[in-house]
C-alpha positions as CSV (number, residue, x, y, z in Angstrom):
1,X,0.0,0.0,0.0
2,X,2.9,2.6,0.6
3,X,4.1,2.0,-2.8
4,X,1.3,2.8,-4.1
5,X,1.0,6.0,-2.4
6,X,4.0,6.8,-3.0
7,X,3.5,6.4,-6.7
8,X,0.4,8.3,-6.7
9,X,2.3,11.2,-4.5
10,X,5.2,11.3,-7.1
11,X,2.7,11.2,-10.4
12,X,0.8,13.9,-8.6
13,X,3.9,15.9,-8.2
14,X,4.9,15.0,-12.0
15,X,1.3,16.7,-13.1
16,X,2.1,20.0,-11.1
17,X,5.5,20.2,-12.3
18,X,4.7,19.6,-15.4
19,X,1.3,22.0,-15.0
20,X,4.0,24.7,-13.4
21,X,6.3,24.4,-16.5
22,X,3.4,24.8,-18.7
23,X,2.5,28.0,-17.4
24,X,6.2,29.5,-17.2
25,X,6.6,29.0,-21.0
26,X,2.8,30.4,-21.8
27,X,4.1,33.6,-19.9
28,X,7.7,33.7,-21.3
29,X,5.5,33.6,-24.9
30,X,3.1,36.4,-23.8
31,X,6.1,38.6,-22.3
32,X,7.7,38.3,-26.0
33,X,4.8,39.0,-28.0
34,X,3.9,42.1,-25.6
35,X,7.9,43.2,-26.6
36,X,7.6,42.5,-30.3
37,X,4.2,45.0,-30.3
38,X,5.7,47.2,-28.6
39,X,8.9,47.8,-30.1
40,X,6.3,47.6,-33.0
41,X,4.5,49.9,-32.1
42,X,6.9,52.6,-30.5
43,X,9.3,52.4,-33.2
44,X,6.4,52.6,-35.8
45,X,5.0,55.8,-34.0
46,X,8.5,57.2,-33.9
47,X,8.5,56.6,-37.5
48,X,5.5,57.7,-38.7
49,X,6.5,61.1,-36.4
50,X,9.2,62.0,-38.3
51,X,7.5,61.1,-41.2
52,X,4.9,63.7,-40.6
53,X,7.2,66.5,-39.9
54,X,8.8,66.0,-43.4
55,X,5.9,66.3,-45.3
56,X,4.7,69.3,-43.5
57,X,8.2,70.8,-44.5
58,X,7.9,69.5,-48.0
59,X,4.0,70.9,-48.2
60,X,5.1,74.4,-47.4
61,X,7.8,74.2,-50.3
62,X,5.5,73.2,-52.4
63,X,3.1,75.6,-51.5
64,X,5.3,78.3,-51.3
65,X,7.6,77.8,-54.1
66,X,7.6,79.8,-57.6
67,X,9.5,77.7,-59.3
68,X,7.5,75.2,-61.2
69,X,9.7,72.7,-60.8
70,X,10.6,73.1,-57.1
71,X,6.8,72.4,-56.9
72,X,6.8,69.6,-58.8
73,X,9.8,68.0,-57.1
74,X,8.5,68.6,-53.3
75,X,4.9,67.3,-54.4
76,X,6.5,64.1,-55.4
77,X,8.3,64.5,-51.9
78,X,5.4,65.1,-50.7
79,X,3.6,62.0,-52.1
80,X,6.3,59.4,-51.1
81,X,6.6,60.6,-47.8
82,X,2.2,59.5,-47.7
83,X,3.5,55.9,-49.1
84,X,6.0,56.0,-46.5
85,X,3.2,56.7,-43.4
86,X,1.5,54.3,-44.6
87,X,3.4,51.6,-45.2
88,X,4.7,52.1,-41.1
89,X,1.4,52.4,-39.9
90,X,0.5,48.9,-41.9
91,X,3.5,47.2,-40.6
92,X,2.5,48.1,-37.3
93,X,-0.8,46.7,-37.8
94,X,0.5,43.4,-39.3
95,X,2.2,42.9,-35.8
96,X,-0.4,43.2,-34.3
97,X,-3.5,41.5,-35.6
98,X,-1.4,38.2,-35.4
99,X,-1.0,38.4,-31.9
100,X,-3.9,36.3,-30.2
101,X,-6.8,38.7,-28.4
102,X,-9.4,37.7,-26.0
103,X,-13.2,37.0,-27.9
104,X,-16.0,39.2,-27.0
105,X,-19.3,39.2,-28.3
106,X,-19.0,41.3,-31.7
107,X,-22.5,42.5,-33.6
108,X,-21.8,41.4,-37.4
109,X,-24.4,42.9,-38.6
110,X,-23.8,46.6,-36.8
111,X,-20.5,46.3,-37.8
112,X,-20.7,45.9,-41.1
113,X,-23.2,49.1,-40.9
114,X,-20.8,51.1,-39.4
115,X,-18.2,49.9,-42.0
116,X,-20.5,50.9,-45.3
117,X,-21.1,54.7,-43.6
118,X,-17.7,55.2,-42.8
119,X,-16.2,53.7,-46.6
120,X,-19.5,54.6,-48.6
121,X,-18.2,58.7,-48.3
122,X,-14.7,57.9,-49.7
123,X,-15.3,57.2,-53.1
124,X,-17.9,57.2,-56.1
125,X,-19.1,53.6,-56.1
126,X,-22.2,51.6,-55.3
127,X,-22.0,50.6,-51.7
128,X,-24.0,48.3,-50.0
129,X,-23.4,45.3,-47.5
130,X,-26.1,42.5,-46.0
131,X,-25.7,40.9,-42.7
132,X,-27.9,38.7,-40.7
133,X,-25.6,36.7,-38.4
134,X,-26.3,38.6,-35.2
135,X,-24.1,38.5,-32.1
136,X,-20.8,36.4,-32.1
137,X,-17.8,35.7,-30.4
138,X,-15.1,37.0,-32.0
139,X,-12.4,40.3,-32.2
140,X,-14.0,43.4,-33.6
141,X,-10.7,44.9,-34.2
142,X,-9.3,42.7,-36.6
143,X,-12.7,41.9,-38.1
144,X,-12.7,45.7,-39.1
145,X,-8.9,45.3,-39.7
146,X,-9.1,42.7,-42.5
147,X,-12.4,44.6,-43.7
148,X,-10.7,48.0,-43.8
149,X,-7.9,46.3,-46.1
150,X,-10.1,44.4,-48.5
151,X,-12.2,47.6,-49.4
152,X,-9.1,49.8,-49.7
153,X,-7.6,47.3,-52.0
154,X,-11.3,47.5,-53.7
155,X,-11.5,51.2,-53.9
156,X,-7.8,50.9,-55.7
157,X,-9.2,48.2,-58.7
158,X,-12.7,50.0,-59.1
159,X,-14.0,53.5,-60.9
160,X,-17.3,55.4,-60.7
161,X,-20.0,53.4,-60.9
162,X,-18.4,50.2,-59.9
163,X,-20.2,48.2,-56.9
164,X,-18.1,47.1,-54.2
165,X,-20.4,45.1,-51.7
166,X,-20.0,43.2,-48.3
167,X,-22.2,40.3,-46.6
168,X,-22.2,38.0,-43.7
169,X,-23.9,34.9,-43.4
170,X,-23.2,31.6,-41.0
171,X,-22.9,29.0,-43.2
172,X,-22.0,24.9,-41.7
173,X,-20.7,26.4,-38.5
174,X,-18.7,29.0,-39.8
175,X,-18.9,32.6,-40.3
176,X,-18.7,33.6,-43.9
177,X,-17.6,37.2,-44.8
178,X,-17.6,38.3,-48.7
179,X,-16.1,41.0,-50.3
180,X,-17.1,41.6,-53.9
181,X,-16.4,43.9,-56.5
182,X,-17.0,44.7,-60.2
183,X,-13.4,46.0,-61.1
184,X,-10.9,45.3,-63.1
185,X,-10.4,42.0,-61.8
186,X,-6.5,40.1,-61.1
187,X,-4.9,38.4,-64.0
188,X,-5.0,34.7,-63.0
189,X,-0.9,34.7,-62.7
190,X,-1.3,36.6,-59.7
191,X,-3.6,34.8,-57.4
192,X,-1.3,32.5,-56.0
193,X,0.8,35.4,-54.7
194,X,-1.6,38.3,-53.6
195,X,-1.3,37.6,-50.1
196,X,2.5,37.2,-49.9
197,X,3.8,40.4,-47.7
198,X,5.0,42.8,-50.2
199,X,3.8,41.5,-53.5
200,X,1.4,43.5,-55.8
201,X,-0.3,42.7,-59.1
202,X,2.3,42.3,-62.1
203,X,-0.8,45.1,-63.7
204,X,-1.3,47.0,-61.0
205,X,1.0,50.2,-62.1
206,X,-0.2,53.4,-60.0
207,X,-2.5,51.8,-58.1
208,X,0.0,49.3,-56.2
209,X,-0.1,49.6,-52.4
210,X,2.5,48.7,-50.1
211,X,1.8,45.2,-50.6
212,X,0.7,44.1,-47.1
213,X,-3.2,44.7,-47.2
214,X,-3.6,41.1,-48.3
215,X,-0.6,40.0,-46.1
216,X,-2.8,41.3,-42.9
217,X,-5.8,39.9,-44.2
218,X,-4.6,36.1,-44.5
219,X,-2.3,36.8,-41.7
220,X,-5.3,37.5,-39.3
221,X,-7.5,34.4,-40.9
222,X,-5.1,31.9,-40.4
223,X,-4.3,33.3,-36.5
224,X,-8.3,32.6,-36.0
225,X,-8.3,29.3,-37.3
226,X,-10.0,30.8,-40.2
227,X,-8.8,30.8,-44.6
228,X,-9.1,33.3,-47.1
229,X,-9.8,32.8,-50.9
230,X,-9.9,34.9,-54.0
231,X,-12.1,34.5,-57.0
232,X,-11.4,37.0,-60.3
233,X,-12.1,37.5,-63.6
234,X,-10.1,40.4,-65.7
235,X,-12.7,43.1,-66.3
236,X,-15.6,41.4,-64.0
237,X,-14.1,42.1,-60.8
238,X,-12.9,40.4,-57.5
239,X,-14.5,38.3,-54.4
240,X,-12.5,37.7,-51.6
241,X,-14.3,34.7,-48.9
242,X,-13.5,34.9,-45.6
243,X,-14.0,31.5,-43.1
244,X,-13.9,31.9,-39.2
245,X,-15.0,29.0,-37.1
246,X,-18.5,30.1,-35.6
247,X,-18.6,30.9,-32.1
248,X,-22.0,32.1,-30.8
249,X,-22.0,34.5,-28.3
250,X,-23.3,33.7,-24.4
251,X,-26.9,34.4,-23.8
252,X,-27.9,38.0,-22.5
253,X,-29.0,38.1,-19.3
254,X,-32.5,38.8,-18.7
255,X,-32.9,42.5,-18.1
256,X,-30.0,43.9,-20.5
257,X,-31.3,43.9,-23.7
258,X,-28.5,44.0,-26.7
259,X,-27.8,47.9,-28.0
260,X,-29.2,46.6,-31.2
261,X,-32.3,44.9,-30.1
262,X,-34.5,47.8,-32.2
263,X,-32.4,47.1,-35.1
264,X,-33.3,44.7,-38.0
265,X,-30.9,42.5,-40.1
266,X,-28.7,44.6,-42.1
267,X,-29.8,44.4,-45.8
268,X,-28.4,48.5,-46.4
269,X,-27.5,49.8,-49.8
270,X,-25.8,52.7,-49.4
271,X,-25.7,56.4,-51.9
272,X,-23.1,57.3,-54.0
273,X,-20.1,58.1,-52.3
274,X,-18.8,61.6,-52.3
């Protein structure tokens, strides 16, 4: 009977040590993914600071020049300097959305109504977005994040009169998001390599980005347990498909009401941007 006990007594203290070890090396991981954001993030700031004060300086040259081609130069300045802030503030942001969050209950369908107001005054295209998924567990940030970067890359590839649309549906346990519009489309040689950090379409001339929109986007799908896909036709346009694992949000407790229970399912066409 004591050997028994005493091999109970030392698997016991196998589990806690084991249990103890565990935890030491989830903190050592959380300590270094709270450095890498924020050297991210301070260095990114620091960047994006001196970036700023350049382009004011080149702005005033250009405004105040009168020599044509003083103008001319510092606009350019001017304009690479705007690539340059933006590129920072995306590396920064593809830090970030990689590093795991806490879930909270996220309303799809407001979100996606908050999205089409705030993108629908950028740009002269057809807006409009459907949602009827509800209230879900998930990151609200980086749902917007990933959103943010596949209309911006939309807004690139489309002209007046072009529709770029959104929709949410749960579909088989997941949550599907679309993004869909009628642009110029990606030549089929490029799809395998859209969402490689840094990359741009071989036709994408002036309108090439910095390259890491896509690069967030799959970046933050696969960190969920979630894919990405792209769909394209030259001339026809674009559909990127988002899959997240569907994680339904707790039930509200009696006597707090969700801020959207007044609100319908989102089904919103949206004007003409400005």
């Amino acid at each position: 009977m004591g050997t028994i006990i005493s091999i109970l007594i030392w698997h016991v203290n196998r589990q806690w040590a084991a249990q103890a070890r565990l935890r030491a090396l989830q903190e050592a991981d959380r300590h270094r993914s709270e450095q890498r954001e924020n050297a991210a993030r301070f260095g990114s700031h620091e960047v994006r600071t001196r970036l700023t004060i350049a382009r004011g300086y080149a702005q005033l040259i250009a405004d105040q020049s009168a020599e044509p081609t003083v103008r001319e130069d510092a606009e350019l300045v001017v304009a690479e300097l705007i690539k340059a802030s933006a590129l920072a503030t995306n590396l920064l942001t593809l830090v970030r959305v990689v590093e795991p969050s806490a879930p909270e209950p996220v309303d799809v369908d407001q979100l996606l109504a908050e999205i089409l107001r705030r993108w629908s005054v950028t740009a002269d295209r057809i807006w409009n977005a459907r949602s009827t998924v509800g209230t879900l567990q998930g990151d609200s940030e980086r749902l917007e994040a990933i959103l943010d970067c596949l209309l911006e890359n939309a807004v690139k590839f489309t002209g007046p009169g072009d529709t770029i649309a959104m929709a949410a549906d749960a579909e088989g346990g997941e949550l599907v998001l679309v993004v869909r519009d009628t642009g110029a489309g990606i030549p089929a040689a490029d799809l395998d390599t859209i969402f490689d950090t840094f990359r741009t379409g071989a036709t994408a001339g002036e309108r090439a980005g910095s390259g890491l929109g896509l690069a967030i986007v799959k970046a933050v799908a696969e960190a969920r347990g979630g894919t990405v896909s792209v769909a394209s036709s030259l001339g026809r346009g674009t559909t990127f498909t988002l899959r997240f694992p569907l994680r339904p949000a707790p039930p509200i407790p009696p006597g707090h009401p969700p801020d959207s229970a007044d609100r319908g399912p989102l089904n919103e066409p949206a004007g003409v941007g400005s």
